[in-house]
C-alpha positions, 0 to 999 in steps of 0.5 A, spaced: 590 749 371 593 755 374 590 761 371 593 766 366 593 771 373 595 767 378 601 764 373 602 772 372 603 772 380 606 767 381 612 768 377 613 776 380 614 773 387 619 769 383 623 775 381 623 777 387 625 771 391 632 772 387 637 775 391 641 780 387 646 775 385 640 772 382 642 766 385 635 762 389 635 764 396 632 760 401 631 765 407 625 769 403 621 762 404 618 760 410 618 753 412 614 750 419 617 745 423 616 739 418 618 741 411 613 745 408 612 752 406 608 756 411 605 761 405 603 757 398 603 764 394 610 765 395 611 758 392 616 759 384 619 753 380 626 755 383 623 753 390 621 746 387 627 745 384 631 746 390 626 743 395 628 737 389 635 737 389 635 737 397 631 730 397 637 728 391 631 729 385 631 731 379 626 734 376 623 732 370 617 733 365 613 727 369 614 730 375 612 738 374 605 734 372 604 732 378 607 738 381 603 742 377 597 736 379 598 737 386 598 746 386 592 746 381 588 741 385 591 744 391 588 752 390 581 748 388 579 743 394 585 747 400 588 740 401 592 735 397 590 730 392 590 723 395 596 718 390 589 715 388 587 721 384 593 723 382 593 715 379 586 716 377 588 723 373 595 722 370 596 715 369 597 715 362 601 722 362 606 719 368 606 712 364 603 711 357 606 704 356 603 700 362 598 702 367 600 707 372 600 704 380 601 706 386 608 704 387 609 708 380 607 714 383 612 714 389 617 711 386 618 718 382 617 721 388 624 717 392 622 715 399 619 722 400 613 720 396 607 724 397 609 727 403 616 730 398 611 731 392 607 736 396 613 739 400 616 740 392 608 743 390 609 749 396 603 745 399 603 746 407 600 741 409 600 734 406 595 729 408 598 723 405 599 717 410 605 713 410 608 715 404 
């Protein structure tokens, strides 16, 4: 998981992509031509939940599991989980009531799927293929 330190760090430079109306401002975070934030440090919850509600989601308690999977996963290995290891790690935590598919997985994610999850997560590139 995300370090004490890095949380720490994470949440100043949320503070200070807050504009003074403490409204969430989108010109403090780079983006390349694709979708995905150029610089992963300066990725905060505000970001992901405005990346969200761009793509008509709304995020919930299964879905910052996986935001959360994505980045921690992401700052160990510098690339993002394949759906498979998501599946593999958090299966029973995204769905404890029968066994967690693929289809599951990118069902949370609308038809973003893996791309979305890693736009949402601050990741800059994404891996993932067709989904």
């Amino acid at each position: 998981m995300l370090n004490k330190k890095l949380n720490e760090k994470l949440n100043e430079k949320s503070n200070q992509n807050l504009n003074q109306n403490n409204k969430f401002d989108r010109d403090k975070f780079e983006l390349n031509k694709e979708g995905y934030l150029i610089r992963f440090e300066t990725w905060n919850k505000d970001f992901a939940n405005d990346m969200a509600d761009s793509n008509g989601l709304k995020l919930t308690e299964c879905h910052w599991q996986i935001i959360n999977f994505f980045r921690d996963y992401y700052l160990e290995y510098g690339i993002a989980p394949e759906p498979r290891e998501v599946i593999i790690k958090l299966g029973e935590k995204i769905n404890p009531h029968m066994p967690c598919s693929k289809k599951h997985l990118e069902g949370l994610f609308a038809d973003g799927g893996c791309k979305l999850a890693c736009k949402i997560a601050g990741l800059p590139v994404c891996p993932c293929r067709g989904v």
